[in-house]
Phi, psi and omega in degrees: 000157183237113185257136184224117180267133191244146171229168181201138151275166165250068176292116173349294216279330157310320183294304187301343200265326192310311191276355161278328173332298187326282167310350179242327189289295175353298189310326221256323176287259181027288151256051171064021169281324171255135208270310188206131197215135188194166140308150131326081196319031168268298187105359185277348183198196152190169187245152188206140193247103177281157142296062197176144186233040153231130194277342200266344179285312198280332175264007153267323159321285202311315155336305168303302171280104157337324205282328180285339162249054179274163184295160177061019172195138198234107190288151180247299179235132152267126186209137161310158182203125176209162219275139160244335173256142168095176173196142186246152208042000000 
């Protein structure tokens, strides 16, 4: 799994962008790329979780979505990630 953390302000241009954002993380769970993808109950970011242990496929998902190089939102990290407790789907 790949975890990728985003921070945001609520910079106009970010806003305009959220709802295809949205709507495209939708497209990616759908075809079993994103296993869980959300805000932060702050509202300063989110996390959004592939399914894939390949990074250059998720950075290219990301590459792909506008909403990530918009004013006011900076992804920080693409990173591996795995479960040691718990279990997700």
């Amino acid at each position: 799994m790949i975890a990728v953390i985003a921070s945001f302000t609520d910079d106009p241009a970010r806003l305009e962008l959220r709802p295809r954002h949205r709507e495209r993380l939708v497209e990616l769970h759908e075809q079993g790329l994103v296993v869980a993808a959300g805000p932060f109950g702050d509202q300063s970011g989110s996390l959004v979780l592939f399914d894939t242990d390949d990074l250059d496929e998720v950075r290219a998902a990301i590459d792909a979505d506008p909403y990530y190089s918009a004013p006011g939102v900076t992804v920080e990290t693409i990173q591996p990630w795995s479960i040691i407790a718990g279990a997700i789907g």
